[in-house]
N, C-alpha and C positions, 0 to 999 in steps of 0.2 A: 635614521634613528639616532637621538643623542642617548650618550649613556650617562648617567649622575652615578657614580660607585662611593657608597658610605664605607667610612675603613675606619681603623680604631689602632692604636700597638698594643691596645692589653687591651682582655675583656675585662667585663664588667662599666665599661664607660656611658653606658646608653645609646650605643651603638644602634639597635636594631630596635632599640624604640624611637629613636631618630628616626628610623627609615621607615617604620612604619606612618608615622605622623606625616612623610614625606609622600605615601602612595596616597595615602587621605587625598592634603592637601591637594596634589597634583591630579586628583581623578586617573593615576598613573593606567594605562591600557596593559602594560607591558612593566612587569617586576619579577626580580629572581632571589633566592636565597642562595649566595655561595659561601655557608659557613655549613659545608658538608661535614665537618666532623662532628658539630652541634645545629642541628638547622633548627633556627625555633621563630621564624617570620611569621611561619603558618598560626603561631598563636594569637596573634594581631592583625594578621591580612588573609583572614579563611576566605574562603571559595567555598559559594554555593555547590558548586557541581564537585562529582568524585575524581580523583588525580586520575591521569593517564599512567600508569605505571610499569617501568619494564628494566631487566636488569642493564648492569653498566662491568663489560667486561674490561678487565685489566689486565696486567704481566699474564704472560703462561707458567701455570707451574706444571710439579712433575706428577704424573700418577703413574703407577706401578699396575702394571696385569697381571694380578696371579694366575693365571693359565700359562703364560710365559714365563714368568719367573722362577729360578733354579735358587732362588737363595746363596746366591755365591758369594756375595754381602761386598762386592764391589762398590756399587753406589753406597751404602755406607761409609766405606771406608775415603769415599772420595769428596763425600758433601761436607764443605767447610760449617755449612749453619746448623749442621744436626739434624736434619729434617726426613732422615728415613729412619723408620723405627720396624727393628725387627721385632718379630710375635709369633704364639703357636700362632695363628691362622694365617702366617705369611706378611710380608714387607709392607709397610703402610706409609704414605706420604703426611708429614706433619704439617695442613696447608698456611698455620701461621707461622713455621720458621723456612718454609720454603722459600728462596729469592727469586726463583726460575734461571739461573745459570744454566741449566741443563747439560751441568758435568755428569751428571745422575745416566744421562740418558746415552751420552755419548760415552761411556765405559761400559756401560750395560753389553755385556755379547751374546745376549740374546733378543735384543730388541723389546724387553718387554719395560721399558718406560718411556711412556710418551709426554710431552709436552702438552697441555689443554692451555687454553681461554678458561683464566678464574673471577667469578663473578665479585668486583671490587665494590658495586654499592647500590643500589637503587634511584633511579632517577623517575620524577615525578611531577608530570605537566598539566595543571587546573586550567582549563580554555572556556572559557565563557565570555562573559561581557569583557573582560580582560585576561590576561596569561599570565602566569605566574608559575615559575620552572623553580622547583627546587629538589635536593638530592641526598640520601642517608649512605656517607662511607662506612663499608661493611666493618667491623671490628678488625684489627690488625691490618687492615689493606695500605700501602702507600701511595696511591694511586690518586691523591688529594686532589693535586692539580689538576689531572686529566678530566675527572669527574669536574672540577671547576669549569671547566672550558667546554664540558659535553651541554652542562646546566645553562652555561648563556649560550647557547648554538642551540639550544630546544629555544628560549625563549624567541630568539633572533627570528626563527623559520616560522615559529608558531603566530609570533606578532606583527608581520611582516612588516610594513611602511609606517609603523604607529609614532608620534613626532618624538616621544621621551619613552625611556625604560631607568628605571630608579634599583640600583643592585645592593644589597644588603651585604656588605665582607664578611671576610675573615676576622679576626682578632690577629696582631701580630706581624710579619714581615714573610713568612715562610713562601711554599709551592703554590699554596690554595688565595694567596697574595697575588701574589705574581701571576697568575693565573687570571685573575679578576681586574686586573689591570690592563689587560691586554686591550686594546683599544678603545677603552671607555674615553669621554671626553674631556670631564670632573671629577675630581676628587673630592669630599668634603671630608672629612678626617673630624673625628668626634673624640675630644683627649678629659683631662678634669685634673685639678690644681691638683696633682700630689706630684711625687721625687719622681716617682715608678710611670706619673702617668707623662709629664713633659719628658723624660729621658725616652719612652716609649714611642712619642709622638714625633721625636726627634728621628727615629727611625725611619720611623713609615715616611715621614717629608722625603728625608734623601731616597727611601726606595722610591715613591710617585716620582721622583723629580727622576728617573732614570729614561720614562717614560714619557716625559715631555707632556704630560697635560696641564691641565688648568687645577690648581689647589687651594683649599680654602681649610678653616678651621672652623670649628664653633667648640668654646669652651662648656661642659656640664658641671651646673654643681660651684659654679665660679667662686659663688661668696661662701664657701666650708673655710677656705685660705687663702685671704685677695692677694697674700703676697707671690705663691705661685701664681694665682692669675697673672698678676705683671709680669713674671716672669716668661710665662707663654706668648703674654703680647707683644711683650721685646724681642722674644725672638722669632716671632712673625714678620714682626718690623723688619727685624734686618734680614731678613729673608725674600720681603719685600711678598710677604703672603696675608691676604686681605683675613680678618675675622670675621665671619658673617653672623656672627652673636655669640652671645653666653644667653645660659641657663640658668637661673636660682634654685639653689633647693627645693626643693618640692613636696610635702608630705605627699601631696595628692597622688604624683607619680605612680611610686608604688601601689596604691593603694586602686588605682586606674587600671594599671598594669595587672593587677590580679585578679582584677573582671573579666580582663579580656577587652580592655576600653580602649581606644587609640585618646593620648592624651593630648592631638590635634580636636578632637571634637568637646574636649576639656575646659570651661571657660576656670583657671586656675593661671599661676604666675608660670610656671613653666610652660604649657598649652601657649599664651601667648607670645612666650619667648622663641616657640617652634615655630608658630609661623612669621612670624619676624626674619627668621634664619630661612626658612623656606624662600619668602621673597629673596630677601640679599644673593641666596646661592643662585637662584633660576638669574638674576637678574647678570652675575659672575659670569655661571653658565655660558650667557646668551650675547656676553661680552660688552655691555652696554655698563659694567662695573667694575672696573681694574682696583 
């Protein structure tokens, strides 16, 4: 199975309506959402059938037994993050300032805090004509990356020998980054002519490049300011990284976009300009395009 992973260094670049125009195009069998802190693919690449869903445990934290516990206010005094709060009804674990250290647990001298499996997020696998694994991080959890790597190991298993899986990133550089990189093939990296978005795209380059795959670019939005354009192109150039297109502005886009339209099935100037980049990147991809 090859991977194609859509990335971006900031959101808002048309990342994930990239990727969707890209499952279109591709009749993809095998796609994932790993932008678990906002997943929002499923708005553009629904699944008939209902997700498989089941939690996604992360760190242990502390919990406290009030049947054990003597209030001696040890673990209090010993948790750096604040996270035991005393009360009349007894000690309570605060599970978003919790870190799982379990200094809590190891001062306690009567054993009554235990360490648990806390549930970091929901993971959720649509299997039908195609698979499609995506996953909702619980509020406060850090567990980004893990859950990244849970979400493509469902689709991997669910999808088995299928030729292509098309993966939607993250925004940015961070864990749920680096996580999604992890053995993909291609990179296509989706940036657009401002300060914020080539300084951003500059990022993500050197982080893919740590990884040794194959990277391309498509510029969105190219003519708002051709002079970033050229600027992104130059330093493709000298990076010696191919651009598999640009984009023009698009009224239609949004206006696509708020249907629920994949703007691959768009006959419009941006629509065309996706599957243009579609070809150039399969074609990168599949190394017949340096």
């Amino acid at each position: 199975m090859q991977q194609l992973l859509i990335l971006s260094g900031k959101g808002g670049t048309g990342k994930t309506t990239v990727a969707a125009a890209f499952i279109e195009l591709a009749r993809a069998q095998a796609y994932a959402d790993c932008d678990v802190d906002a997943p929002n693919l499923h708005l553009l690449a629904a699944m008939a059938a209902a997700p498989r869903a089941k939690d996604f445990y992360g760190m242990d934290k502390a919990a406290i037994d009030g049947r054990l516990c003597t209030e001696c206010d040890l673990c209090r005094q010993h948790c750096r993050f604040a996270a035991i709060i005393p009360g009349a009804d007894g000690y309570k674990v605060d599970p978003f300032a919790c870190e799982g250290c379990s200094v809590c647990a190891a001062v306690c001298p009567q054993g009554a805090v235990e360490m648990k499996p806390a549930v970091a997020g929901e993971l959720k696998l649509y299997a039908g004509a195609s698979v499609f694994s995506t996953a909702q991080l619980k509020m406060g959890s850090g567990n980004s990356g893990l859950l990244v790597s849970a979400v493509k190991e469902e689709m991997k298993n669910a999808a088995g020998s299928v030729p292509l899986a098309i993966i939607d990133g993250s925004p940015g550089i961070g864990c749920p980054v680096i996580a999604s990189l992890r053995g993909v093939d291609m990179v296509l990296i989706v940036t657009e002519p401002s300060v914020s978005g080539l300084s951003d795209m500059e990022r993500i380059v050197e982080t893919a490049e740590q990884f040794q795959v194959k990277i391309a670019v498509c510029v969105n939005k190219f003519d708002v300011n051709p002079q970033n354009t050229r600027r992104i192109e130059e330093y493709c150039a000298e990076r010696n990284l191919p651009v598999a297109g640009k984009i023009p502005f698009d009224a239609n886009v949004p206006k696509a976009v708020n249907a629920g339209r994949n703007i691959a099935a768009v006959d419009c100037p941006a629509g065309r300009a996706v599957r243009e980049i579609y070809a150039n990147t399969m074609q990168i991809l599949k190394g017949s395009k340096e």
